[in-house]
N, C-alpha and C positions, 0 to 999 in steps of 0.2 A: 705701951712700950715707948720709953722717951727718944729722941731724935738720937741719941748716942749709942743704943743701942741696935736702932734700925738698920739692916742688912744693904750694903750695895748695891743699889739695882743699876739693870742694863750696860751690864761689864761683858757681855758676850762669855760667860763665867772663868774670864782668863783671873788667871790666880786660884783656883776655885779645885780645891782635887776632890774627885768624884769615885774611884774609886783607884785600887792598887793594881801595879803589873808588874810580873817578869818580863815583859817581851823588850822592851825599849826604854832607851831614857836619851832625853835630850839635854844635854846640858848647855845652858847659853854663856854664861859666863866665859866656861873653859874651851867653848866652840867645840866641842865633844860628840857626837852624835853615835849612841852605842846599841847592838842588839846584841841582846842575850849575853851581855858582856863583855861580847869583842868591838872593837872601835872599826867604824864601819868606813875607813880607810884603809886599814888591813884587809877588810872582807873586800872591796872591790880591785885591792891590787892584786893579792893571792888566794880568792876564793873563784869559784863561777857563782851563776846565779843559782842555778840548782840546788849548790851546800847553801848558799844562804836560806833559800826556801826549807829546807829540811833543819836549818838549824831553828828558823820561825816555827816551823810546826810541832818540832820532836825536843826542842830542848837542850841541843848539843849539836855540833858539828858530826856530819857521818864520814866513816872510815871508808876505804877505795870501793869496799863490797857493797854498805848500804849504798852508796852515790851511784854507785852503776845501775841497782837494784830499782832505785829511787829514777834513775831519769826514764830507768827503760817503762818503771810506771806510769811517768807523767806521757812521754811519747803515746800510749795505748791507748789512755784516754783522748787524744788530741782530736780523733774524727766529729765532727758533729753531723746532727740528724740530716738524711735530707730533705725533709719538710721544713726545717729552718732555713737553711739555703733558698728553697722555695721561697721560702716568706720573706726573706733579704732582698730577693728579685721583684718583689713588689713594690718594696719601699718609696719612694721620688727621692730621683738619684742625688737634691740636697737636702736631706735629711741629714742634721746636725750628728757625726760618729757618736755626741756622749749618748743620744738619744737611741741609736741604733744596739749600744753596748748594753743600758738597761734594761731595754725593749728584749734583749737577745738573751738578757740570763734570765729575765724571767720566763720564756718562752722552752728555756733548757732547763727548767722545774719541772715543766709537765712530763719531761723525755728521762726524770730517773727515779726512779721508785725509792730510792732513800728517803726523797720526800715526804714519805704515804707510810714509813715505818715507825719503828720506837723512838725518834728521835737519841739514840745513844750517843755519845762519845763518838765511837768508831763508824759511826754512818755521817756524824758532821763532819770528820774527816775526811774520806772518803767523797762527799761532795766539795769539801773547799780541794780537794784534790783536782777533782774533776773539773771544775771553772777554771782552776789554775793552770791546767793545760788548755784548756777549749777558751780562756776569754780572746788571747792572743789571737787565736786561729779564727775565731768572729770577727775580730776588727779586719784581720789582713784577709777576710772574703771579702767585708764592704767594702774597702778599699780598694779592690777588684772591680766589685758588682758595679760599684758608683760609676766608675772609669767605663762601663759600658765591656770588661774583661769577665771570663770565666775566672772562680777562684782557682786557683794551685793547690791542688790536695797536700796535707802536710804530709812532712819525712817521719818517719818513726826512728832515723838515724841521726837528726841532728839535736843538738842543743835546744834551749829554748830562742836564746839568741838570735843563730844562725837560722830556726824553721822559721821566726817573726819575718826575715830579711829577705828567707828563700822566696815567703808564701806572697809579699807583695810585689818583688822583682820579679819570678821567676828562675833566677839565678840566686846558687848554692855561692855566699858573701866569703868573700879571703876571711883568715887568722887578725887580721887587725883590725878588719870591721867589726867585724863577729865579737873580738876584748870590748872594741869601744862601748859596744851597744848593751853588750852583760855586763861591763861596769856600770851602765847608766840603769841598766835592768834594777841592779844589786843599793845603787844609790838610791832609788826613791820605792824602797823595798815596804819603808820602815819609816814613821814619824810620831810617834808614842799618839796621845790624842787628839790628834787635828781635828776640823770639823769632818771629812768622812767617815773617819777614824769612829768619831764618838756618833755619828749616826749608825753605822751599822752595829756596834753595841748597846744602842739604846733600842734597836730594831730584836737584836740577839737576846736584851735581857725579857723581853716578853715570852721566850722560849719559840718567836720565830725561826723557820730551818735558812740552814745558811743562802740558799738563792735570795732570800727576800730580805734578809741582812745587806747582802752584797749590792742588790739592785739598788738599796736607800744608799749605799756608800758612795754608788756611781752618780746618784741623784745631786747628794753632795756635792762631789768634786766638780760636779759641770757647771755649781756655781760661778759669778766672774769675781768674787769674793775671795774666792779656793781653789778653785783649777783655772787654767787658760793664761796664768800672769807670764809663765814664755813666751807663748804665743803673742804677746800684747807686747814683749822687748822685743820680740823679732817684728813687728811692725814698726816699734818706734827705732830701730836702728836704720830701717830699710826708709824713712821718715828725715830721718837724720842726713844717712845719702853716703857723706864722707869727714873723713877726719876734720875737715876745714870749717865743716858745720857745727859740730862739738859744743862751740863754747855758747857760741851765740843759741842753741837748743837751753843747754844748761842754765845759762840766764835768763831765758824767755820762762821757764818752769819754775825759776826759783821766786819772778818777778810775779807771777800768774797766781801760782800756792798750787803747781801743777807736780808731780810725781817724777822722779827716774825709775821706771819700770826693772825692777829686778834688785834695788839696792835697799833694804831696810827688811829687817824680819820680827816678826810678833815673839819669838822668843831669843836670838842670837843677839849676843852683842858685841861679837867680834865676827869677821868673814865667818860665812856657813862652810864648814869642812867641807863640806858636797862641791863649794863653786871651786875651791882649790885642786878638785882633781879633774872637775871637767874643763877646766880654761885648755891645760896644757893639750888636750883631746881637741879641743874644739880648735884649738890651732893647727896640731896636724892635719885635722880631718879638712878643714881649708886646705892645708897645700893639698893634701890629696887630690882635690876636686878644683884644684886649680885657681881657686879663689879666697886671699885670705882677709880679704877687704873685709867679712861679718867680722871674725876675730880683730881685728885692729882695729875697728872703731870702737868692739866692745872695753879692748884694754885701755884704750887713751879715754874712751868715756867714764870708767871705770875707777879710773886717776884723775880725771880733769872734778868728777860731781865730789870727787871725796875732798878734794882740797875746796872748791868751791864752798860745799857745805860749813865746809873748818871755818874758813872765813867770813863767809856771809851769815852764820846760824850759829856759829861756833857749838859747832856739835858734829860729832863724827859718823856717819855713817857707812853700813857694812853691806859686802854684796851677796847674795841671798842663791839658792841652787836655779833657778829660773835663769839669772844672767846671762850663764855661758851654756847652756842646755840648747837656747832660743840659739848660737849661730853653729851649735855642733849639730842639731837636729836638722837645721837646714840646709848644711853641708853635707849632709847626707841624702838629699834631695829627696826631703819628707812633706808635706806638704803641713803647713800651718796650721789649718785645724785639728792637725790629728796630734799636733803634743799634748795634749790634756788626754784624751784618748793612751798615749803612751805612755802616760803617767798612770793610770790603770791599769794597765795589764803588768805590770809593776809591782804596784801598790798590794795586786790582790795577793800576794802572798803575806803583807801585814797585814791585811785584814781578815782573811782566813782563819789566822794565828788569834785576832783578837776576839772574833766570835766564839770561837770555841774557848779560849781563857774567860770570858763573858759568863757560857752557860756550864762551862766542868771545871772552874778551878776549884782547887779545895776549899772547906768551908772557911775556914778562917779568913780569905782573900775575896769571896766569892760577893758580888755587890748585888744587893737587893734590884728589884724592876723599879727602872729611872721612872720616878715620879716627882720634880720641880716642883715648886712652892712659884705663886704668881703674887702681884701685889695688884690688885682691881684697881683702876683710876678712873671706872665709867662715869659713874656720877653726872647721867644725862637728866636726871630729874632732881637735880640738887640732893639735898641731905633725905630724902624720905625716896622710898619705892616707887617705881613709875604705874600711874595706873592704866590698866588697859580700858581704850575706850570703843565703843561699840565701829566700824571700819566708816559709818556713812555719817558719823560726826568728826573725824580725823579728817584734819586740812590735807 
């Protein structure tokens, strides 16, 4: 093979399509971010989370009848075992949530006999059903447990939303808490194939069942590669202090070849439509809480790196769904490690969606078991084979 022909190697296989979907499409260019068609600005101003999830799973948006039909499902399954609670109660109270979240679905394999069947269609359903109400309800027990608190049994009345908000407060969240937080639900619903994305259908294409998909996807995202980068703006703003500090941040980073946490994305090349609908949130949600000092360092930082960048780099950069997530989530007096954690109970609803597009789409879409091509570079015994030597003559 001549050099001109040789395949790219260690590109992280961005550019590289692997296989097809209906579920999502990201468009960078046009800053577009779309599921199953609809622009997923419209889903988070006039949808809940629920229609989005049912529109992930089924195809289509459901009418007043499937959505009632549809939450009063998801609410049924919400209890979990109590020998998992049990075993939450053992844990050491800091144990990392991603670690608790993976640890926790795999543990709710053993508790559903879908597992142990024909693997059909409608039992991998039926389980991403299942996680999709019960992962929420796992995080908001540890988040209990950890604090040294009894969990709050979930409502079969509320929303997914509003039982996330009940089950770690104890109190039933007003109508605008309750929008903020299923807008944010609805936002990081969906992101065609990120890397959790594509672990839990490289998991799914072996014909593994959907728990052990899901658990690889949580493994994923606890990456600091992949999940945690809000969390990492909410340190460097609380880092930053105040507005006065801004410039002299931004030129300490630019001077170093150090990062602005939250501003540049692997596929957008204009603003992430995500950070456009949470800024405005994440400002009221400061006045709410009395504090709007995260939001105002976020915007004048937001303004000060982008002109910065213009000039010093001459090149533009965009701000990404992490930015304003990091001061509306801690406006909500959530605690920091758990945004990556919330960005899962979330997400499982596109991953659900993708496992099963994975192992039942029709043939014509359907992608073979991911098996990569590697390119060997060992070559610890030069050009010839290494030969094994008896152990009591090896140095």
């Amino acid at each position: 093979m001549t050099d001109e022909c040789k395949p790219v190697l260690n590109t992280g296989l961005r550019g590289v399509t692997v296989a097809s979907t209906r579920i999502s499409d990201v468009n960078g260019k046009e800053g577009k971010l779309i599921y199953r068609g609809y622009l997923v600005k419209d889903l988070a101003e006039k949808a809940c989370f629920e229609e989005v999830i049912f529109l992930l799973l089924f195809e289509k948006m459901p009418n007043s009848k499937e959505l009632e039909s549809f939450k009063k499902q998801i609410a049924s399954e919400r209890m979990l075992p109590s020998r998992l609670i049990d075993a939450l109660k053992t844990r050491p109270a800091d144990s990392l949530p991603m670690d608790i979240l993976q640890a926790g679905v795999s543990m709710l394999a053993h508790h559903d006999p879908d597992t142990r069947i024909d693997g059909s269609r409608d039992a991998s359903l039926r389980m991403g059903i299942k996680l999709i109400a019960k992962l929420p309800v796992l995080l908001a027990a540890w988040e209990r447990i950890r604090k040294g608190k009894e969990p709050v049994a979930p409502s079969l009345e509320l929303g997914q939303a509003a039982n996330f908000l009940y089950m770690i407060s104890g109190s039933v969240p007003d109508d605008e808490l309750t929008g903020f937080f299923d807008a944010c639900l609805t936002l990081h619903a969906e992101h065609s194939f990120n890397a959790s994305t594509f672990s839990a259908r490289g998991v799914a294409s072996t014909r593994a069942h959907m728990y052990a998909s899901i658990a690889a996807a949580i493994g994923s995202l606890s990456g600091a590669l992949h999940g945690g980068a809000n969390t990492r703006v909410m340190m460097m703003l609380k880092k930053i202090g105040s507005i006065d500090a801004i410039e002299d941040y931004i030129n300490n980073e630019l001077e170093t070849g150090g990062k602005i946490m939250g501003l540049g994305h692997a596929v957008y090349q204009i603003d992430d439509p995500r950070a456009l609908i949470l800024a405005p949130m994440s400002k009221k949600m400061g006045e709410r809480a009395g504090e709007t000092k995260w939001y105002e360092i976020s915007k004048a930082l937001e303004q000060k790196a982008k002109a910065a960048f213009k000039k010093h780099k001459n090149m533009d950069i965009f701000v990404n769904v992490d930015f304003y997530s990091a001061s509306l989530y801690y406006s909500m007096g959530i605690d920091m490690d758990m945004f990556t954690p919330l960005f899962a109970i979330s997400r499982i609803a596109g991953w659900t969606a993708h496992v099963i597009e994975e192992q039942f789409a029709d043939a014509a879409h359907k992608p073979m078991l991911y098996r990569p091509a590697s390119d060997y570079i060992g070559d610890y015994c030069g050009p010839d084979e290494c030969t094994l030597s008896p152990i009591e003559e090896r140095g």
